[in-house]
mmCIF file as gemmi writes it, N, C-alpha and C atoms, coordinates in Angstrom:
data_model
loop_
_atom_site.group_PDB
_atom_site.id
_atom_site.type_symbol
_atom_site.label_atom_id
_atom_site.label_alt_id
_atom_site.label_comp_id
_atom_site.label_asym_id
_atom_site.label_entity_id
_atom_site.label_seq_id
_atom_site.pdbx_PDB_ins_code
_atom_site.Cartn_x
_atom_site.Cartn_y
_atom_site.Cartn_z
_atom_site.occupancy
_atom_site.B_iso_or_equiv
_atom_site.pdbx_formal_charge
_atom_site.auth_seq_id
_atom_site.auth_asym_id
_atom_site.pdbx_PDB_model_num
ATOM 1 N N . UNK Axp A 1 ? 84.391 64.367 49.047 1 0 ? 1 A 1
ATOM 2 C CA . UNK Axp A 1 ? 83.286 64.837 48.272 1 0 ? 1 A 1
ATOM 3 C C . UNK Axp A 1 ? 82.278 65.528 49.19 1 0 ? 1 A 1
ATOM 4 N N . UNK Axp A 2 ? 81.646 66.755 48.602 1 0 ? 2 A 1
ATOM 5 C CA . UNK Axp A 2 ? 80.772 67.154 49.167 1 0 ? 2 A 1
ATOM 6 C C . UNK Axp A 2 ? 79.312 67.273 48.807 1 0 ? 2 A 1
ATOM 7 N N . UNK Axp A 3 ? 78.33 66.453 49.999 1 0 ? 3 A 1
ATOM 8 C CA . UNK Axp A 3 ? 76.822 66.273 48.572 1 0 ? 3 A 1
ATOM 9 C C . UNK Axp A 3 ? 75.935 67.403 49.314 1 0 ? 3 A 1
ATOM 10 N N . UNK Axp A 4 ? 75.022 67.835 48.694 1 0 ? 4 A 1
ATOM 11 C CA . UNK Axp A 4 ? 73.558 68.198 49.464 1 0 ? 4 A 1
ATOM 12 C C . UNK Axp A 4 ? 72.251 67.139 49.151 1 0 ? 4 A 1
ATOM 13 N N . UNK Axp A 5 ? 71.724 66.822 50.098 1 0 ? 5 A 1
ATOM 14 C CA . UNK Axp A 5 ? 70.708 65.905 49.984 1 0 ? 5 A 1
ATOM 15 C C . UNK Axp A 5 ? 69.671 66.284 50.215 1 0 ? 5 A 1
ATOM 16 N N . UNK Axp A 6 ? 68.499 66.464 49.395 1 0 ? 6 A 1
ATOM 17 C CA . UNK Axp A 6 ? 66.824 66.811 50.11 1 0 ? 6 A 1
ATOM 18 C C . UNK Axp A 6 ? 66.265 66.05 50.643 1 0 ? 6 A 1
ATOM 19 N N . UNK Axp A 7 ? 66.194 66.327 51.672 1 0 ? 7 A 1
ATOM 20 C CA . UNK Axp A 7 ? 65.332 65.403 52.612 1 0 ? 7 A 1
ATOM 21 C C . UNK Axp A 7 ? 64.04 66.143 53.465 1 0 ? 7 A 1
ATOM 22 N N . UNK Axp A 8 ? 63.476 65.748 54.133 1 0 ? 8 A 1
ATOM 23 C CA . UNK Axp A 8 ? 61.711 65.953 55.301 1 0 ? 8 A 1
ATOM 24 C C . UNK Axp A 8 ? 62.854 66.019 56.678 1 0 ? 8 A 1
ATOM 25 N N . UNK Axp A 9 ? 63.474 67.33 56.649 1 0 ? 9 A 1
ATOM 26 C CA . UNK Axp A 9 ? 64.447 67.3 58.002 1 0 ? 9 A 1
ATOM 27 C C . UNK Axp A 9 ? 63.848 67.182 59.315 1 0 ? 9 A 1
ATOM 28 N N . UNK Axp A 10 ? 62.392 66.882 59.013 1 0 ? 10 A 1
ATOM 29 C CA . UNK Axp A 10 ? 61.939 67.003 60.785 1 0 ? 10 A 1
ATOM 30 C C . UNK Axp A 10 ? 61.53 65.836 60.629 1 0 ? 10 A 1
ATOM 31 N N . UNK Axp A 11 ? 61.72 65.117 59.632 1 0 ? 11 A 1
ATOM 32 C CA . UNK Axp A 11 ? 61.26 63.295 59.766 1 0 ? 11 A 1
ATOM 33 C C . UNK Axp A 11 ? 62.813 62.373 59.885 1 0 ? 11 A 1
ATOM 34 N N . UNK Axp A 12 ? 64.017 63.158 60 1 0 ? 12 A 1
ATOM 35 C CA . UNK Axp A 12 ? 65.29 62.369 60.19 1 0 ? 12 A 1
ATOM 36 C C . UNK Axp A 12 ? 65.532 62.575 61.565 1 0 ? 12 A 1
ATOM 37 N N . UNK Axp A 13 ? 66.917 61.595 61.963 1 0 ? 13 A 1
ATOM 38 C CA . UNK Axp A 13 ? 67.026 61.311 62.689 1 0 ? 13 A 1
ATOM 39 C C . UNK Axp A 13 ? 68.745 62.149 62.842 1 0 ? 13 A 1
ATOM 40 N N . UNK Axp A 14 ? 69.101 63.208 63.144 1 0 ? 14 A 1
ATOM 41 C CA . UNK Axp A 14 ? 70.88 63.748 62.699 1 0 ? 14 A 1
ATOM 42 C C . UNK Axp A 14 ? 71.477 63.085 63.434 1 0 ? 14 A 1
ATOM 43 N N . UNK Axp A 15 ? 71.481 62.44 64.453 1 0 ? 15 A 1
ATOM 44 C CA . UNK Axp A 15 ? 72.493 61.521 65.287 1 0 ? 15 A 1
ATOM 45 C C . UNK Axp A 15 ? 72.63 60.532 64.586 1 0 ? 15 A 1
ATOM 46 N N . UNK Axp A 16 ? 71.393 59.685 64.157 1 0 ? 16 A 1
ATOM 47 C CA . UNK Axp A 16 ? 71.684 58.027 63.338 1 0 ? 16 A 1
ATOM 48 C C . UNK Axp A 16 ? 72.317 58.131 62.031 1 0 ? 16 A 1
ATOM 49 N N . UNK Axp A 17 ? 72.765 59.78 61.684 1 0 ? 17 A 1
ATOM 50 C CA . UNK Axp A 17 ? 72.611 59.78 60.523 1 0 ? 17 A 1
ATOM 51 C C . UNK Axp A 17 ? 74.412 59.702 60.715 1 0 ? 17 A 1
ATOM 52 N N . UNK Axp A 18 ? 74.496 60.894 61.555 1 0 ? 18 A 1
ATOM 53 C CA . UNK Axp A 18 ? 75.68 60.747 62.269 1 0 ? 18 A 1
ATOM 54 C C . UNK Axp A 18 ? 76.959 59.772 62.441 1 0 ? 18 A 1
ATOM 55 N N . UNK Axp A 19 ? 76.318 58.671 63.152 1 0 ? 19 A 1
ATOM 56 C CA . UNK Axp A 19 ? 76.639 57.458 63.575 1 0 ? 19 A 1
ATOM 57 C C . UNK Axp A 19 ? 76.789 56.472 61.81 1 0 ? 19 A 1
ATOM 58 N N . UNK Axp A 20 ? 76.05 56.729 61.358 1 0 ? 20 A 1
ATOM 59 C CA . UNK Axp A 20 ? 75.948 55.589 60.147 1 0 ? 20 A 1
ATOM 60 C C . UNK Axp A 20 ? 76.769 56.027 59.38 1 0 ? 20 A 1
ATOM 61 N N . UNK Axp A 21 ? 77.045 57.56 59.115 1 0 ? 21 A 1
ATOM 62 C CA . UNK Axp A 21 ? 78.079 58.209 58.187 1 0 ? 21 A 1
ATOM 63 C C . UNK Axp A 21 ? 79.922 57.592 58.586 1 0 ? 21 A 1
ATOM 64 N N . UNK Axp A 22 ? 79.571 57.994 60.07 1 0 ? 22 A 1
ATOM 65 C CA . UNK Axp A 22 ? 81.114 57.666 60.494 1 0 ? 22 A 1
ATOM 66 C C . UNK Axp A 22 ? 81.506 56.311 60.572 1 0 ? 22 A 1
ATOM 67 N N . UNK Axp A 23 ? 80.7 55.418 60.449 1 0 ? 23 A 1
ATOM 68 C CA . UNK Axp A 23 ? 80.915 54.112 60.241 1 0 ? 23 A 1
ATOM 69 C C . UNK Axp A 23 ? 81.787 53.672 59.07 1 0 ? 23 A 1
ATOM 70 N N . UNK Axp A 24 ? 81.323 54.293 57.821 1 0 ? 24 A 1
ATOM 71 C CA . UNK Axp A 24 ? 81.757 54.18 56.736 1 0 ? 24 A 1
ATOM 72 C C . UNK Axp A 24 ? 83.085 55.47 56.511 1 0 ? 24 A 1
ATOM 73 N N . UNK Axp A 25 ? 83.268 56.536 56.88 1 0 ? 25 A 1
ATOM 74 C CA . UNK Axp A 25 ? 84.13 57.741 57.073 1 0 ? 25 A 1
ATOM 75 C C . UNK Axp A 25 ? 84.146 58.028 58.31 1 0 ? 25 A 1
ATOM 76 N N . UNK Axp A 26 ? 85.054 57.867 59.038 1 0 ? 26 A 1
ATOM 77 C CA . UNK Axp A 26 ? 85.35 58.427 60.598 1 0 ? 26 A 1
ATOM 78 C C . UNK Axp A 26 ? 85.463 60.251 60.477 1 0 ? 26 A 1
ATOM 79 N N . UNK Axp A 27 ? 86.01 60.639 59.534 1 0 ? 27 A 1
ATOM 80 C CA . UNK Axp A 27 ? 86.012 61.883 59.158 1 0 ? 27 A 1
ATOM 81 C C . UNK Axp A 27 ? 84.296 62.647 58.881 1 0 ? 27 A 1
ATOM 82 N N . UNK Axp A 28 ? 83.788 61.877 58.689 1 0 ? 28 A 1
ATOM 83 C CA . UNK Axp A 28 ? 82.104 62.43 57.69 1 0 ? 28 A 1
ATOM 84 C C . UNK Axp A 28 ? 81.755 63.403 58.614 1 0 ? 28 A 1
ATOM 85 N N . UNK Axp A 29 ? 81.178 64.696 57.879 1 0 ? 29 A 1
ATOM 86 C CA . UNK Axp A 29 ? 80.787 65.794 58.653 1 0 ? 29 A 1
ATOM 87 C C . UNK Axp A 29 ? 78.74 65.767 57.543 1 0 ? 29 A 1
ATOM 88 N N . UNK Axp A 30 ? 78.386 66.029 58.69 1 0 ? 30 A 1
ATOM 89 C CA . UNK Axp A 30 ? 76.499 66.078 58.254 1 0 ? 30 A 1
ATOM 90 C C . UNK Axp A 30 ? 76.003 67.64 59.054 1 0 ? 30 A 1
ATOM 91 N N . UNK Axp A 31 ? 75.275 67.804 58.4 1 0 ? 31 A 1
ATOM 92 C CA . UNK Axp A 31 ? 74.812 69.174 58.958 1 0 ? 31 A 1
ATOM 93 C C . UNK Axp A 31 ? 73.629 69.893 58.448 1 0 ? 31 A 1
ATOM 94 N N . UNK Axp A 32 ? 72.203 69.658 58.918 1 0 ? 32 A 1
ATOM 95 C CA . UNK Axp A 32 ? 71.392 70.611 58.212 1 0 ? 32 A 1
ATOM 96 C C . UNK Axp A 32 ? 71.6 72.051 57.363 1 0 ? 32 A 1
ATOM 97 N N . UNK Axp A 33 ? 71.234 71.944 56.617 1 0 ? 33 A 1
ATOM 98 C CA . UNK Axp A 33 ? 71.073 73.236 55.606 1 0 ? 33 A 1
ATOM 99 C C . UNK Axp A 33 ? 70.106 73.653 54.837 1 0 ? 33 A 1
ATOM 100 N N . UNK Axp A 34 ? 68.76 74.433 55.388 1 0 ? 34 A 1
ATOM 101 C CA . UNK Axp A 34 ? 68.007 74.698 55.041 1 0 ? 34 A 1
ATOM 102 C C . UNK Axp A 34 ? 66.933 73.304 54.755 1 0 ? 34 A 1
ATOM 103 N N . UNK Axp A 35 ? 66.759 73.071 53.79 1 0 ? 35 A 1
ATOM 104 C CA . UNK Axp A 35 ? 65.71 71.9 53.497 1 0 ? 35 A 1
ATOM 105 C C . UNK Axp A 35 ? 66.305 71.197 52.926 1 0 ? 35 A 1
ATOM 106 N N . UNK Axp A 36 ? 67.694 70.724 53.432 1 0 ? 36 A 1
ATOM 107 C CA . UNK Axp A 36 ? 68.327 69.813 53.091 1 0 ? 36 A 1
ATOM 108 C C . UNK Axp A 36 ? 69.493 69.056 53.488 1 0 ? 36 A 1
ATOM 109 N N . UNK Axp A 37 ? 70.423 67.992 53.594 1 0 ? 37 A 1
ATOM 110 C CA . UNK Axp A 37 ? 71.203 67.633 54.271 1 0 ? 37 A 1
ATOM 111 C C . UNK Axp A 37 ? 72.448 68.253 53.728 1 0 ? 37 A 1
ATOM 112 N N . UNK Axp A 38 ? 73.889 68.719 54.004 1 0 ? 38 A 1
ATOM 113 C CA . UNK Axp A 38 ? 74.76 68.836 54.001 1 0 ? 38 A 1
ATOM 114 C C . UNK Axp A 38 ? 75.929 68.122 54.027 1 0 ? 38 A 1
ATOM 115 N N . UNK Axp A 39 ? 76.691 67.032 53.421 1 0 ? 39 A 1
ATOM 116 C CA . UNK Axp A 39 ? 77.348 65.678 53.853 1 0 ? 39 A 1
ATOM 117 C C . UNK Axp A 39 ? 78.384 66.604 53.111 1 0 ? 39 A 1
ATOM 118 N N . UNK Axp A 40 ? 80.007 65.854 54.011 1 0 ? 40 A 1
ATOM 119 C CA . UNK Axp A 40 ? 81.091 65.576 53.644 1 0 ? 40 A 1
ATOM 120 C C . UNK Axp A 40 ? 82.01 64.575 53.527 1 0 ? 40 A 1
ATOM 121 N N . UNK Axp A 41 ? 82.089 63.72 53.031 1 0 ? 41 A 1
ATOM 122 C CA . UNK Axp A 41 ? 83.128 62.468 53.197 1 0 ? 41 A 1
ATOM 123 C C . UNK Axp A 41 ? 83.493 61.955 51.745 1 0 ? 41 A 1
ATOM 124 N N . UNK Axp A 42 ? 83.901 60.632 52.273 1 0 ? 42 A 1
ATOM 125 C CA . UNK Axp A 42 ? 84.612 59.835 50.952 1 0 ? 42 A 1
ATOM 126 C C . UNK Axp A 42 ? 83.55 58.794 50.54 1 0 ? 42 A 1
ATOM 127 N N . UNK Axp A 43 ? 82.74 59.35 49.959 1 0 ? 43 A 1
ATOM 128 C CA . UNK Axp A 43 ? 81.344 58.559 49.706 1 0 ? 43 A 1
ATOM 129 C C . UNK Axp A 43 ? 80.926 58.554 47.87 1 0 ? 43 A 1
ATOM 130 N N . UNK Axp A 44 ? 80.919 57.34 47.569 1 0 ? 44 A 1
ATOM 131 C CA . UNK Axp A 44 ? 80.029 57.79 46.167 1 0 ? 44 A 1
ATOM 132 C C . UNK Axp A 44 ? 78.459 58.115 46.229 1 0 ? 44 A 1
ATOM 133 N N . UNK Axp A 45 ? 77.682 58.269 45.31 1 0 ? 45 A 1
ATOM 134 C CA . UNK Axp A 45 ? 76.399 58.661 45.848 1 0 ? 45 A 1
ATOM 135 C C . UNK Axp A 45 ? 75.703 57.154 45.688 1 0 ? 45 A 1
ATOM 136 N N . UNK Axp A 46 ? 75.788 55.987 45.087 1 0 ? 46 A 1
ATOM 137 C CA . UNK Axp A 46 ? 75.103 54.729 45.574 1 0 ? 46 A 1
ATOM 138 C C . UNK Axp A 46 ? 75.957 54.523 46.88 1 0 ? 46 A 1
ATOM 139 N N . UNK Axp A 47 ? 76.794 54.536 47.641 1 0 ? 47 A 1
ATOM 140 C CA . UNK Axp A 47 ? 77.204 54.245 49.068 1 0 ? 47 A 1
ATOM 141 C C . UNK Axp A 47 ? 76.048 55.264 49.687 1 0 ? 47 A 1
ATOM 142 N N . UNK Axp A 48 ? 76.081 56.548 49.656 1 0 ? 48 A 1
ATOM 143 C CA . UNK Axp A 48 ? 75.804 57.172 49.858 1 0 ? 48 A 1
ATOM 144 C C . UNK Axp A 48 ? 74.72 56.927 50.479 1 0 ? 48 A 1
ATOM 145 N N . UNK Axp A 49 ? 73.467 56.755 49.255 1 0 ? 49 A 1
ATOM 146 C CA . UNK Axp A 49 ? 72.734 56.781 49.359 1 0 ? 49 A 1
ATOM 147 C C . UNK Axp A 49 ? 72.397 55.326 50.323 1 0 ? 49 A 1
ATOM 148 N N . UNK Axp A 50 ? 72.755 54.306 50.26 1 0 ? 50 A 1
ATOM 149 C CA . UNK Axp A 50 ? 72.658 53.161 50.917 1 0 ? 50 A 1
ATOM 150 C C . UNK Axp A 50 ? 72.733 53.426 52.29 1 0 ? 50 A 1
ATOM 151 N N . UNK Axp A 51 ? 74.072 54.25 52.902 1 0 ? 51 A 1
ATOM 152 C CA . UNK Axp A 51 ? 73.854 54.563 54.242 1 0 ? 51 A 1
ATOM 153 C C . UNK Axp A 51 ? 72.756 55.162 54.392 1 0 ? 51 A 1
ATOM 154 N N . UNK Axp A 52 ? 72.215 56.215 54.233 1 0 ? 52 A 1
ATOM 155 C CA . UNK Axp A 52 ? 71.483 57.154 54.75 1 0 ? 52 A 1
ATOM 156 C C . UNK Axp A 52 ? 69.714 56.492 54.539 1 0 ? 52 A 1
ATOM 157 N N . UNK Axp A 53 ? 69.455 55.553 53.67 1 0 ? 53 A 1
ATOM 158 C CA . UNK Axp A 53 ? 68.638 54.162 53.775 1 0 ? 53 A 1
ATOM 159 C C . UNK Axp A 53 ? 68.558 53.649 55.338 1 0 ? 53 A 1
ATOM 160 N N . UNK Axp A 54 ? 69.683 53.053 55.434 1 0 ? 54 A 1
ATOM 161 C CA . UNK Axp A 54 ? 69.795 52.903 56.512 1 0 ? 54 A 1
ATOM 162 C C . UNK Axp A 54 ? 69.792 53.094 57.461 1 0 ? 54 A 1
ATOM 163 N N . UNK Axp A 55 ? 69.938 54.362 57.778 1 0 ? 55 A 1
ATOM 164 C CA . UNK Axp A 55 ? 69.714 55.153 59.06 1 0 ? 55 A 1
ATOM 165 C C . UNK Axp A 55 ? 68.618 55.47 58.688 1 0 ? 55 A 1
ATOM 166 N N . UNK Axp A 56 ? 67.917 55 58.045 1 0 ? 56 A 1
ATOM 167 C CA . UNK Axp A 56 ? 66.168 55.277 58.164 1 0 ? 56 A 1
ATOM 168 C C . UNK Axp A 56 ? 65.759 56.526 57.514 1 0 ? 56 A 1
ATOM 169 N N . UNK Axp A 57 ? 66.297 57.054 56.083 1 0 ? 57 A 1
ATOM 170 C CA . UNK Axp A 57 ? 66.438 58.009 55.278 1 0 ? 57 A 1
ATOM 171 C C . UNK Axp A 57 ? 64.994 57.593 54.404 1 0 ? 57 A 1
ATOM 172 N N . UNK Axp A 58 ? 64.347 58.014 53.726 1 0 ? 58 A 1
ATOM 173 C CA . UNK Axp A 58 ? 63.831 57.498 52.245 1 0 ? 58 A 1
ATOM 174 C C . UNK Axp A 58 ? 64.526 58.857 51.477 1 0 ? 58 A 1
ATOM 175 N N . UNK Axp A 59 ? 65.044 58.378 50.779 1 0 ? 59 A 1
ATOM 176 C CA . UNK Axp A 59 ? 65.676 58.816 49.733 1 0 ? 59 A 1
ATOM 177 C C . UNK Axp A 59 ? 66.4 58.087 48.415 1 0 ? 59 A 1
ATOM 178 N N . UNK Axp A 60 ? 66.493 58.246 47.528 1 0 ? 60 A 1
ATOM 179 C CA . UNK Axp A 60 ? 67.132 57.899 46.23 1 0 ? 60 A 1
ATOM 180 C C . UNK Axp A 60 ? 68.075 58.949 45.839 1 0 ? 60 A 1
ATOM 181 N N . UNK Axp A 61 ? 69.06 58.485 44.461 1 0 ? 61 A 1
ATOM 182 C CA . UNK Axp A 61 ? 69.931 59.06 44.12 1 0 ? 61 A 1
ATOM 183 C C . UNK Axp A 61 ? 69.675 60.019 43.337 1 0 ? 61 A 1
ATOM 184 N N . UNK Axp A 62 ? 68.326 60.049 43.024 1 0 ? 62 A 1
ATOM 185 C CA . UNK Axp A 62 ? 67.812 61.583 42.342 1 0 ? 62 A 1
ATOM 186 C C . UNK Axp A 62 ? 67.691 62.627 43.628 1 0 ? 62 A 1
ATOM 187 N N . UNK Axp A 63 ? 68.108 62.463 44.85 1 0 ? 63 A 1
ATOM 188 C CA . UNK Axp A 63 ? 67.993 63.625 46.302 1 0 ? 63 A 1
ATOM 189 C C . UNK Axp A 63 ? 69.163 64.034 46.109 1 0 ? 63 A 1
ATOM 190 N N . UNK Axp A 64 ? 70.044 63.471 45.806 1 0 ? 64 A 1
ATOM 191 C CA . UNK Axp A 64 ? 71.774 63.845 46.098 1 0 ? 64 A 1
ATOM 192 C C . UNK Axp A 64 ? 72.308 64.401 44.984 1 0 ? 64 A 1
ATOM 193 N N . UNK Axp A 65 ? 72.769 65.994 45.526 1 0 ? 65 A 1
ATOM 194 C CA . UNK Axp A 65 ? 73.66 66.451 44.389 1 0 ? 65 A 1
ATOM 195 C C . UNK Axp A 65 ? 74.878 66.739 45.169 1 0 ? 65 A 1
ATOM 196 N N . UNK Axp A 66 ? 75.499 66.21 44.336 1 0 ? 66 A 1
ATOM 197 C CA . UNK Axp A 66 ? 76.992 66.486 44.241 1 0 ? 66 A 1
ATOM 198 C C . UNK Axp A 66 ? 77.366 67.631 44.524 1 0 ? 66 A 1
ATOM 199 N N . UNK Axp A 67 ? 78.308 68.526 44.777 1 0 ? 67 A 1
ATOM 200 C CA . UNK Axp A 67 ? 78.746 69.751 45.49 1 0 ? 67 A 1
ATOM 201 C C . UNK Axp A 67 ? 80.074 69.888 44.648 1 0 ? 67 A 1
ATOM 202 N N . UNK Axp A 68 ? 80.256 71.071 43.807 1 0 ? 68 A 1
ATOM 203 C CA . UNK Axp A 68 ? 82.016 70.966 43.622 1 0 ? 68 A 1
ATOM 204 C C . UNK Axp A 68 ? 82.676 71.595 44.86 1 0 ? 68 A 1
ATOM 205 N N . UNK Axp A 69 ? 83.907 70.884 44.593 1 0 ? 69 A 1
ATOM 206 C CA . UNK Axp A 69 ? 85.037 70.855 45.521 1 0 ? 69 A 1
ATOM 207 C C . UNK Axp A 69 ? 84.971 72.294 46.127 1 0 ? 69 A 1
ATOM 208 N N . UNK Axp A 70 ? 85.644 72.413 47.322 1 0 ? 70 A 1
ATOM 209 C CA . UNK Axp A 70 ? 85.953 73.738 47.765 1 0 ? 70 A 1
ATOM 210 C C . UNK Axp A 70 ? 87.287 73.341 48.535 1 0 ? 70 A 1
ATOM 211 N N . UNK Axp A 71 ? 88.369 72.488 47.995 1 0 ? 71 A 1
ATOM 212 C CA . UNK Axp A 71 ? 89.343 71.608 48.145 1 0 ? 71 A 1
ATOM 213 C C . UNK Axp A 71 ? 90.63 73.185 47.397 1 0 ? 71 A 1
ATOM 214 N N . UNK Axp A 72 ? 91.405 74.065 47.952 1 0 ? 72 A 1
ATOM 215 C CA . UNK Axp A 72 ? 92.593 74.486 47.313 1 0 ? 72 A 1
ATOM 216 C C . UNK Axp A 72 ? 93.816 73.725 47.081 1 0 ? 72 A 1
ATOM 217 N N . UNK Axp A 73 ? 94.011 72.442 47.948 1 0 ? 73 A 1
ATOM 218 C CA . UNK Axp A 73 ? 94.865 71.353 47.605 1 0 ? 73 A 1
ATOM 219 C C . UNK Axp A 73 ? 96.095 72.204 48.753 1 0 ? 73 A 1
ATOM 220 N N . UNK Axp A 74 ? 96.244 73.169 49.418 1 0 ? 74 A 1
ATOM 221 C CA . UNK Axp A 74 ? 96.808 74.175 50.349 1 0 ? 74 A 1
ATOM 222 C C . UNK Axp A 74 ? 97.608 72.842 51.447 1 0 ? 74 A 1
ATOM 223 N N . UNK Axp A 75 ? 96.336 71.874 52.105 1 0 ? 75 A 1
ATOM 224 C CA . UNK Axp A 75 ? 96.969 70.625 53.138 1 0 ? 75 A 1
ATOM 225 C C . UNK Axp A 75 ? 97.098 69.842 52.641 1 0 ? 75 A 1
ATOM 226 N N . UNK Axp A 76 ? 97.585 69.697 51.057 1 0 ? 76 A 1
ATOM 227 C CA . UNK Axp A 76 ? 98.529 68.629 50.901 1 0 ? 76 A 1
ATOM 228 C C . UNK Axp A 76 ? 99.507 68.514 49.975 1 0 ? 76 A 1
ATOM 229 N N . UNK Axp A 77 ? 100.146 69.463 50.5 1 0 ? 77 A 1
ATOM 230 C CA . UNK Axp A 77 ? 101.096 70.15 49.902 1 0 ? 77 A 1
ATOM 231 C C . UNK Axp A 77 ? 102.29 70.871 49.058 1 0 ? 77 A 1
């Protein structure tokens, strides 16, 4: 799944966020995007949102939108 999250990007932390994502997805890719976070993994948005709590986020599940797929199904075959 892919989310965008709004967040105060100069009040996070992208390493802890980093670290807390791959905990839960060894795969998880994070990445600023404009005024907002960029996430990829196998996350629902209450997990979601719970990690990124945790890594010292304030955010709720009204920040996180969902992303449709950009999945062609091509690697798996």
């Amino acid at each position: 799944m892919e989310f965008a999250v709004a967040l105060d990007l100069g009040s996070v932390d992208l390493a802890r966020i980093d670290e807390a994502l791959r905990e839960v997805d060894p795969a998880a890719l994070v990445d600023a995007d404009g005024g907002s976070l960029r996430i990829a993994g196998v996350f629902d948005i209450p997990t979601l949102v719970s990690v990124l709590r945790d890594a010292g986020c304030d955010v709720s599940a009204s920040d996180v939108q969902r992303l449709p797929s950009v999945c062609c199904g091509g690697c798996s075959g």
